[in-house]
C-alpha positions in Angstrom: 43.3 -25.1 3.9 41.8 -22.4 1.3 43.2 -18.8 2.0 41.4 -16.6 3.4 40.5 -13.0 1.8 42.0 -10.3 3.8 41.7 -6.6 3.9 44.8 -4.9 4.6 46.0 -8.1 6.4 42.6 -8.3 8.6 40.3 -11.2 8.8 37.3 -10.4 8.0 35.8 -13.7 8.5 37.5 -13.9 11.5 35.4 -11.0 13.4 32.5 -12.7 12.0 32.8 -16.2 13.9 33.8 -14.3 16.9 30.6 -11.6 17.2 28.9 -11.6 20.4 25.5 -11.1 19.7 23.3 -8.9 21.9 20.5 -11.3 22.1 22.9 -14.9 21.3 19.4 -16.7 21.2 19.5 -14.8 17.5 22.8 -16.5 16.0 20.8 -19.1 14.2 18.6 -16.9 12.9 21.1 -14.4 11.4 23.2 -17.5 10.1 20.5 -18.8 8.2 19.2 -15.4 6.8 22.8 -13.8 6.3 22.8 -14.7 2.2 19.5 -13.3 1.6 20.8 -9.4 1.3 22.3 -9.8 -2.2 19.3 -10.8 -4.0 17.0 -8.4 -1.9 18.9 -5.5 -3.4 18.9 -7.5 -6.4 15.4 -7.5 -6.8 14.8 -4.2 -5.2 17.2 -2.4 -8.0 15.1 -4.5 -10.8 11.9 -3.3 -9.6 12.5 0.3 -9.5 14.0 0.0 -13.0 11.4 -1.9 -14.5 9.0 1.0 -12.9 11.1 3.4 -14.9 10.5 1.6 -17.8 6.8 0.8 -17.5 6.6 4.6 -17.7 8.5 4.6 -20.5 6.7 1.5 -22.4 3.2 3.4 -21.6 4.7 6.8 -23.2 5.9 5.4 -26.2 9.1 5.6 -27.7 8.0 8.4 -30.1 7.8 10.6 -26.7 10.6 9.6 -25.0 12.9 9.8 -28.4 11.2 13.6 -28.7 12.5 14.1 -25.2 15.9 12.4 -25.0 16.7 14.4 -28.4 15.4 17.7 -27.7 15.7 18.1 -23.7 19.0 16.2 -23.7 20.4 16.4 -26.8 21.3 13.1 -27.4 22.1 11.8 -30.9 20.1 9.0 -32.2 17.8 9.4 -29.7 15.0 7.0 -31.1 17.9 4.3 -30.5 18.1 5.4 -27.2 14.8 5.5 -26.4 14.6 1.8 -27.6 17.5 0.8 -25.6 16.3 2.4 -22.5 13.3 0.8 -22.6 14.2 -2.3 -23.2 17.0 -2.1 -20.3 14.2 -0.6 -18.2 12.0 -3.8 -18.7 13.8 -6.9 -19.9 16.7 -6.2 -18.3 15.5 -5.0 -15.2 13.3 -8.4 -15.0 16.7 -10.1 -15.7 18.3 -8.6 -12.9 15.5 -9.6 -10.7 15.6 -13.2 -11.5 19.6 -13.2 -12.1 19.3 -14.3 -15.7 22.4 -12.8 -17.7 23.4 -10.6 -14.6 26.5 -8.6 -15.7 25.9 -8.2 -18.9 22.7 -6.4 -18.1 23.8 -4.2 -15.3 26.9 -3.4 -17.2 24.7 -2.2 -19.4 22.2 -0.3 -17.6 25.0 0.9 -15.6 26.3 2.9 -19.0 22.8 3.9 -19.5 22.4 5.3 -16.0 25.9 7.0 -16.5 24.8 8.6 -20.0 21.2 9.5 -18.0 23.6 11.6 -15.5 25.6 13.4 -17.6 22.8 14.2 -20.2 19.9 15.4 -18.4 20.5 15.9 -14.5 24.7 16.9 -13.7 23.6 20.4 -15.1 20.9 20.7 -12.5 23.3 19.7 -9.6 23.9 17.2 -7.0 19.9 17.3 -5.3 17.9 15.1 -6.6 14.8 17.6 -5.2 16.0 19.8 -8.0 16.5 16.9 -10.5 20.0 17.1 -9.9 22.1 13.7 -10.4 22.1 11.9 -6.8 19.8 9.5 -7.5 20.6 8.2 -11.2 24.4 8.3 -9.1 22.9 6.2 -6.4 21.0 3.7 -8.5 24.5 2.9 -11.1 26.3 2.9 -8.2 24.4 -0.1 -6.7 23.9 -1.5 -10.7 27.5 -1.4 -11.4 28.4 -3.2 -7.9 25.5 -5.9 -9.1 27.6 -6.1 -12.7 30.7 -6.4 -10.3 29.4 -9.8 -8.6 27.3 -11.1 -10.9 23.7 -12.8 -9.9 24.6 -14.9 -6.7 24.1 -17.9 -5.2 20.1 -17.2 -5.5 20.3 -16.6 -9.2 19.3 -18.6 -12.6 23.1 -17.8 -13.6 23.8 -20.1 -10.6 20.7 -22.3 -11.8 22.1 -23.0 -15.1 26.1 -22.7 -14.3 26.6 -20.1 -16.5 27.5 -16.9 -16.1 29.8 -13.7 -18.5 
């Protein structure tokens, strides 16, 4: 019999067979639906990226160079520009579909984290100020993706392959 993962010595799994549902009729229901979280926030995460990046794509890489070199600062910033858009887009589709997973929201994850530091931790926490909560919010839910990997509804799992 295959060991179960514990927390502290608590059995997670355990509480899980042994709910009592408000409405029981609902067990089957929740059974059958109870994977389908991971690649909702999968695709969820990808979409809002990929929005990002449209915006990017339609402003051109000449304008978002301009700004992530003289607003933020950063050094090669035509590179970056380049980079972000194609994380924005490709990757972004890649995390939607599960192709690649990891590698792609490891690496939008060290985007998002250079995107905090350089243009919105001097502005503070409140993202109504363009402070960094939500670039903090989004690589913390891309880095937990990286973490996991693409799932068990995922072309990584498709093909059998995954970093």
């Amino acid at each position: 019999m295959a060991q179960q993962p514990t927390s502290g010595g608590f059995r997670w799994q355990h509480v899980a067979q042994n709910l009592n549902y408000l409405f029981p009729g609902l067990a089957g229901f929740y059974e059958s639906v109870s994977d389908l979280w991971y690649p909702m926030i999968r695709v969820a995460i990808g979409a809002i990226l990929f929005m990002h990046g449209w915006g990017k794509l339609n402003a051109g890489a000449g304008r978002i160079a301009t700004a992530f070199g003289n607003n933020y600062g950063l050094p090669m910033p035509t590179l970056f520009a380049y980079s972000a858009m194609f994380l924005e887009t490709v990757g972004a589709i890649c995390i939607i579909i599960g192709l690649s997973t990891r590698f792609f929201a490891a690496a939008i994850a060290i985007e998002l984290l250079i995107a905090m530091f350089a243009a919105h931790w001097v502005k503070g926490f409140s993202v109504s100020q363009g402070g960094y909560e939500y670039v903090l919010f989004l690589g913390i839910i891309i880095f937990a993706i990286a973490l996991r990997g693409g799932g068990p509804y995922s072309v990584d799992r498709v093909i059998g392959k995954e970093l």
